[in-house]
N, C-alpha and C positions, 0 to 999 in steps of 0.2 A: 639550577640544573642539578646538582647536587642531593638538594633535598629529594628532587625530583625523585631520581635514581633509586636514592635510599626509601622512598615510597614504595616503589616499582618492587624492590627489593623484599620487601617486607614482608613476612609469612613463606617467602619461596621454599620451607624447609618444611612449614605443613604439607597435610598429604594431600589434602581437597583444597588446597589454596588457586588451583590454577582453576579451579572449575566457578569462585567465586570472583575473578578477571574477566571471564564469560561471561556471568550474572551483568558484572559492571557495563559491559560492553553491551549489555541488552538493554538495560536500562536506559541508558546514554543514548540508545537508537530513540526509544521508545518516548523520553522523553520530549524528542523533536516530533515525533509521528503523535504526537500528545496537541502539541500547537498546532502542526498539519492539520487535523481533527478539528480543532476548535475555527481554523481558518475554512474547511467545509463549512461548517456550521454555518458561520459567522451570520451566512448570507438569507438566511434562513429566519431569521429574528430582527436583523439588520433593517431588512425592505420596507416590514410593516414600518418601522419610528423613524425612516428615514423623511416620509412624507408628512409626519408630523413634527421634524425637529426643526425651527425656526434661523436654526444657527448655520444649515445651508440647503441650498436651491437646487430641490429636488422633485423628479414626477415619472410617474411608473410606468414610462416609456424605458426607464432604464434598467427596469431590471433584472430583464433578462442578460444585459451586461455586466451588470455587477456581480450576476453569478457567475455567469461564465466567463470572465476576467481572467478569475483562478487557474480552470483546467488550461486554457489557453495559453498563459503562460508556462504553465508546466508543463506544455510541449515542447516549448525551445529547452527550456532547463534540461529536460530529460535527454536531448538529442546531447548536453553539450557536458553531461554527468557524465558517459562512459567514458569518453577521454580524458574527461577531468581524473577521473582516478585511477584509468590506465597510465597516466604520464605522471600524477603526483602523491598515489597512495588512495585506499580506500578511507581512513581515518582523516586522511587531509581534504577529503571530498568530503566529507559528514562536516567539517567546522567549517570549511567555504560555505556550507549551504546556509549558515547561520546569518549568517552577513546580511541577505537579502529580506530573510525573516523579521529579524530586528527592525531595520531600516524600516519594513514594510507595516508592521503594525504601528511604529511612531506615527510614518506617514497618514494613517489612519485615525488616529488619536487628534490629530491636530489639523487635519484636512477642512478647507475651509468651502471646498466646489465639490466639483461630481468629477472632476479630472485629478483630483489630487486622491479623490479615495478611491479612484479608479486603478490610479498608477501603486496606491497602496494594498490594492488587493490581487493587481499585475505581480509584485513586489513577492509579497508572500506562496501567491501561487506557483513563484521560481522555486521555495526552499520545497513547496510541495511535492514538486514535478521531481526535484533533485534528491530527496534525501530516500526515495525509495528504491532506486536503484544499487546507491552507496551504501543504504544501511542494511541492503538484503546480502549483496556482493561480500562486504566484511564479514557480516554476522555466519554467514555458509562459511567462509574461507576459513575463519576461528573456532566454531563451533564442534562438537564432539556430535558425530551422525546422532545417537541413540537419541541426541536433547536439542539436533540443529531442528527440528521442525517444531518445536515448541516455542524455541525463542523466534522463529520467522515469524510462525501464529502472533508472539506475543503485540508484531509491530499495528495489525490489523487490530486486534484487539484494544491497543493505544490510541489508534483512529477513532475509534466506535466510540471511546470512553471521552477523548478530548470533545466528539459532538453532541454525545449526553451534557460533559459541563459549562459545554459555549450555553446551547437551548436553556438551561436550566439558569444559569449566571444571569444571561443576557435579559432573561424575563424580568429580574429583580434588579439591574444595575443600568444606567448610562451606557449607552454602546461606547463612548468615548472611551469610557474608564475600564471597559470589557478590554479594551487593545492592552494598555500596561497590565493589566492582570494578566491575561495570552503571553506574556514575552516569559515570565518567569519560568517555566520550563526548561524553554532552551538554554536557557543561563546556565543552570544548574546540568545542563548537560556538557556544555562546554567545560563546564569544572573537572568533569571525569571523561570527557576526550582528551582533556591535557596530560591529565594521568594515563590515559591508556598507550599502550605498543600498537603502529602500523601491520597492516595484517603482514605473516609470515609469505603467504602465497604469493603477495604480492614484491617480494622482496627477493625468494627461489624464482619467479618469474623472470624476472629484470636483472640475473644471474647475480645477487647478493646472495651468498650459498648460508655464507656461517652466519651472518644478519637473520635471514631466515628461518635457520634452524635452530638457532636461540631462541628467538620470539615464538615459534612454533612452540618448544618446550616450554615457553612461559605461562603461553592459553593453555595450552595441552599437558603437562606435565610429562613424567618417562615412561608410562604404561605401556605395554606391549602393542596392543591395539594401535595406538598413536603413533608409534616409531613405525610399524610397520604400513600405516595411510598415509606419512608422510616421505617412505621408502618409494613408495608406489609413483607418487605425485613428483618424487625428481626425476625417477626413472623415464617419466613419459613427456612432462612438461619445464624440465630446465631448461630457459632462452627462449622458450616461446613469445615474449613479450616481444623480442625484436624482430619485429612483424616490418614489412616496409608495405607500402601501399599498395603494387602491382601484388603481391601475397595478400593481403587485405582483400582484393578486388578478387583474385581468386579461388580464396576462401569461402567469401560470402553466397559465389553461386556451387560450392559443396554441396553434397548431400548430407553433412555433419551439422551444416550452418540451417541450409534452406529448410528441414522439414525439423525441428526444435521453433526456428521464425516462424514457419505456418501454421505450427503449434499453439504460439504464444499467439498472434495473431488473432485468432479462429476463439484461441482463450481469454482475450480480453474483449472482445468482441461481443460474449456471451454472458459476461461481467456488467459491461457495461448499458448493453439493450436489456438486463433484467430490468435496469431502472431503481434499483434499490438504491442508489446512491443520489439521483436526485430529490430522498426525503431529505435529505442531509442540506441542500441547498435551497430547494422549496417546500420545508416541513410541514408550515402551516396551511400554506394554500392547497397543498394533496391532501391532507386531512380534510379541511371543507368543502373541499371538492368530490371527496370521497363518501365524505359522511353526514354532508349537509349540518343541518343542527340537532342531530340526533346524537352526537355528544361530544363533550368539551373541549376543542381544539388542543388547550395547552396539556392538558392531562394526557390526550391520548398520545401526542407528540413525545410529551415524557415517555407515557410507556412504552413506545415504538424502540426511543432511545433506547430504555433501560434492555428493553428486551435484544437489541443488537449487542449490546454488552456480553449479557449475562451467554448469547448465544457464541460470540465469540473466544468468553472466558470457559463455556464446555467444552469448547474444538481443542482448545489451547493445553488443555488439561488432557485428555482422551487422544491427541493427531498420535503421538507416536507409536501409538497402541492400537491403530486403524491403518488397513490399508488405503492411502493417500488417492489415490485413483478411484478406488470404488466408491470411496465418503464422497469426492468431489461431484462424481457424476449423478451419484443417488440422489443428495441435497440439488444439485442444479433440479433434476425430475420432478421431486417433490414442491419446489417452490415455481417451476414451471405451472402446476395444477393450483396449486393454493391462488398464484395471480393472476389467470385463467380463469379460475370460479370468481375472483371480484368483478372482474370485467362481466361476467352474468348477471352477478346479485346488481350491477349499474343499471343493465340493458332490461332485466324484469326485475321489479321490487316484488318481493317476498314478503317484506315485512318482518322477515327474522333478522334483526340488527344483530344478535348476540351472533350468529353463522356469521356474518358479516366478518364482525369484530375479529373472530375466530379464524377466520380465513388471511385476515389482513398479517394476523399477530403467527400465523403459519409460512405466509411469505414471505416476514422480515427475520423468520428465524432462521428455516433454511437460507432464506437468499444472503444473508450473516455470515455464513459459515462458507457458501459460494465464493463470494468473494474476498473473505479470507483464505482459503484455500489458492484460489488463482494466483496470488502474491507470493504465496512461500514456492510453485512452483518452476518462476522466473527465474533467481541463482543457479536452482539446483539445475533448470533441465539447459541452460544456456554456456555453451562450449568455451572452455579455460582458455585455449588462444584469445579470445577476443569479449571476455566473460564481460568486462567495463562497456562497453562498446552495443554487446545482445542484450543487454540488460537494457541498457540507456534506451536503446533504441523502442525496445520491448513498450518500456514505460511513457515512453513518448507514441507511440501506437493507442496505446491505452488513453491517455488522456486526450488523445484528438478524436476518440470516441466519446470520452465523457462531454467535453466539450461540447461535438453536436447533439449527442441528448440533452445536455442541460441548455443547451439555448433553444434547440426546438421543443422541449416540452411545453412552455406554457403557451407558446402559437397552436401546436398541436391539439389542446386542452381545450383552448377557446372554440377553435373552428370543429371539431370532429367530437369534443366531450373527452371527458377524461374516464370511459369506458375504453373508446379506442386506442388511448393513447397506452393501459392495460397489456389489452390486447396484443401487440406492437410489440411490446416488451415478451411477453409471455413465448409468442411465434417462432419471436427473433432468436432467444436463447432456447430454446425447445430444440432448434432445427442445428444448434452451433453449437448443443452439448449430442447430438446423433454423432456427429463427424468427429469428437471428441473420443467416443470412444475406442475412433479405430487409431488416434494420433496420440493419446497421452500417456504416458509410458508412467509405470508404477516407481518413488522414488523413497518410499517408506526405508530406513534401514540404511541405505548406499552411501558410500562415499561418493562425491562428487565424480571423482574420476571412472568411479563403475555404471552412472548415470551416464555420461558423456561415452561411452563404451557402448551402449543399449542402440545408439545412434550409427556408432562408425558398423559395428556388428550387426547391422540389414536385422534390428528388434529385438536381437538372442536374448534373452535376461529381462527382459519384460514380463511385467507379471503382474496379476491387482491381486495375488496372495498375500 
């Protein structure tokens, strides 16, 4: 403990030392949202060699479970994250989530049925479903406004890149031997959760004053800016943590609670019917199903990959310097049309593969930046009483959405064509980014507590300037 301390310790007399504890702290998220990523993937490279691997007894009646295994359990997780880090710390919720992750790719590695790598992709799908609620919760709570929407971007962006290097890995490697390679991440992030501080907010909450305001000036350093956002935050929210349930229960049908929920709601809703995340699960088969044999499954899978990447490493770069509301809704618009036009080029061939191609590699760009965007707006727009809780909840909405897309996509596919199933998508988020723009409040610049203000205040301070 000791050493610990004297780690912890170490630089606090630099001037930009507290801004490189933040860095650390993103990293540390990211790295788990790195294996998250790779455990999307996983499934996606997984199904074809499952039916050829001799070592267990498999047939493709399964697999639309095995994909959606994942989202499914990351709906219990997600309901059971908010309180996890409401009652033990947001940083204690980020290393519980590790536990299940671990556990879950062994079990995978060494699974010898269809139950044992079923219950190992249940397994992994918990740290899935968990670690995005806790790692967005902290990372707002610690973050300096001007650079909190860059590190939120950065966890979407760890997503995209872990399902570039499952796809890519998994071509060249043993699915067995893919799982031990997937763990090393999160190791290396539990090394610097152990060095990191509990969020401050979390500590001022639960009325630990001078806990708090320590650790606040650790992230944060003594800037004026900083003393004066964390003046703000006891002013309004000291003891709010001790909430009792009959408050709980009449919170929730607020108007502070309920229209931030219908928000999030309405917002992953439009995330998840674009459909852009089940390339992530079923890569290869929406590729030949898309583009027949007019070209190369694995390549184009790559470039889809890369290209979510590189879309999510421009958001990530540029969000803080964009207004957050009007990027989100534009990008929805535009990828609306881009997977709208494929569903055309399905229903009459043209003959122009390259429009095609064009259209596909337009979709997964905006739709990239969509739903990275949707993610970073979770912490921020969801109410400090109960942030562990709207989060959790948020994120378990979300993924019982994923869920039914990803297990009805490939029934979908078969019976109706994978034009319709396009279509469906395109409609669905078209009509759920309309109502978005009379519900999503601009959050570019704010402290969390002038967001959560925009709510109590009937809009005042809304803005997509």
């Amino acid at each position: 403990m000791k050493i610990l301390n004297t780690l912890r310790n170490y630089g606090n007399g630099t001037k930009y030392f507290h801004i490189f504890k933040q860095i650390l702290a993103c990293i540390a998220a990211d790295l788990i949202m790195l294996s998250a990523g790779m455990a999307y993937g996983f499934s996606g490279t997984l199904l074809p060699e499952l039916v050829l691997d001799e070592s267990i007894a498999y047939d493709r009646s399964y697999d639309s479970w095995v994909a959606s295994a994942l989202p499914l359990s990351a709906i219990f997780a997600c309901l059971i994250a908010g309180p996890i880090i409401d009652r033990f710390g947001r940083k204690r919720g980020l290393m519980i989530t590790l536990i299940p992750l671990f556990l879950g790719w062994l079990l995978q590695a060494f699974a010898k049925s269809i139950v044992l790598l079923l219950i190992g992709r249940f397994l992994t799908g918990l740290c899935t479903g968990a670690v995005r609620p806790c790692a967005l919760v902290y990372l707002g709570e610690i973050f300096d406004p001007k650079y909190r929407g860059t590190a939120l971007f950065s966890m979407s962006l760890s997503m995209h890149l872990g399902v570039l290097i499952c796809h890519w890995i998994s071509h060249y490697v043993n699915w067995r031997t893919c799982c031990f390679v997937f763990i090393s991440p999160p190791l290396i992030s539990l090394l610097i959760l152990i060095y990191l501080r509990e969020s401050p907010m979390w500590y001022i909450l639960n009325g630990r004053i001078d806990e708090g305001i320590e650790i606040f000036k650790w992230f944060r350093g003594d800037g004026e800016a900083a003393d004066k956002e964390l003046e703000e935050f006891m002013k309004k929210q000291v003891g709010k943590a001790d909430i009792t349930r009959k408050e709980l229960l009449a919170f929730v049908f607020s108007k502070p609670f309920m229209k931030p929920f219908v928000t999030v709601v309405i917002l992953f809703l439009s995330v998840q019917f674009l459909g852009l995340n089940n390339l992530s699960f079923y890569a290869e088969d929406i590729v030949r199903n898309t583009f027949s044999t007019d070209v190369d499954t694995f390549s184009m899978v790559m470039a889809l990959d890369a290209i979510r990447v590189i879309s999510s490493l421009a958001m990530c770069s540029i969000i803080d310097r964009l207004p957050r509301k009007l990027t989100f809704l534009s990008s929805s618009f535009v990828a609306c049309i881009f997977i709208l036009a494929i569903a055309v080029f399905l229903y009459v061939d043209l003959g122009l593969i390259w429009l095609h191609i064009l259209s596909m590699i337009g979709y997964v760009s905006f739709g990239s930046a969509v739903v990275s965007l949707s993610w970073s707006f979770l912490p921020e727009i969801s109410p400090s009483k109960v942030r562990g809780f709207t989060s959790g909840l948020g994120a378990a909405i979300n993924f019982l959405m994923l869920f039914a897309s990803v297990n009805a996509t490939p029934r979908l596919g078969q019976v109706y064509g994978q034009q319709a199933v396009f279509i469906l998508h395109g409609t669905t988020t078209l009509l759920c980014t309309v109502f978005l723009c009379f519900l999503l409040p601009e959050t570019k610049g704010k402290t969390l507590q002038e967001i959560e203000d925009t709510y109590v205040n009937n809009g005042e301070g809304d803005s997509t300037k």
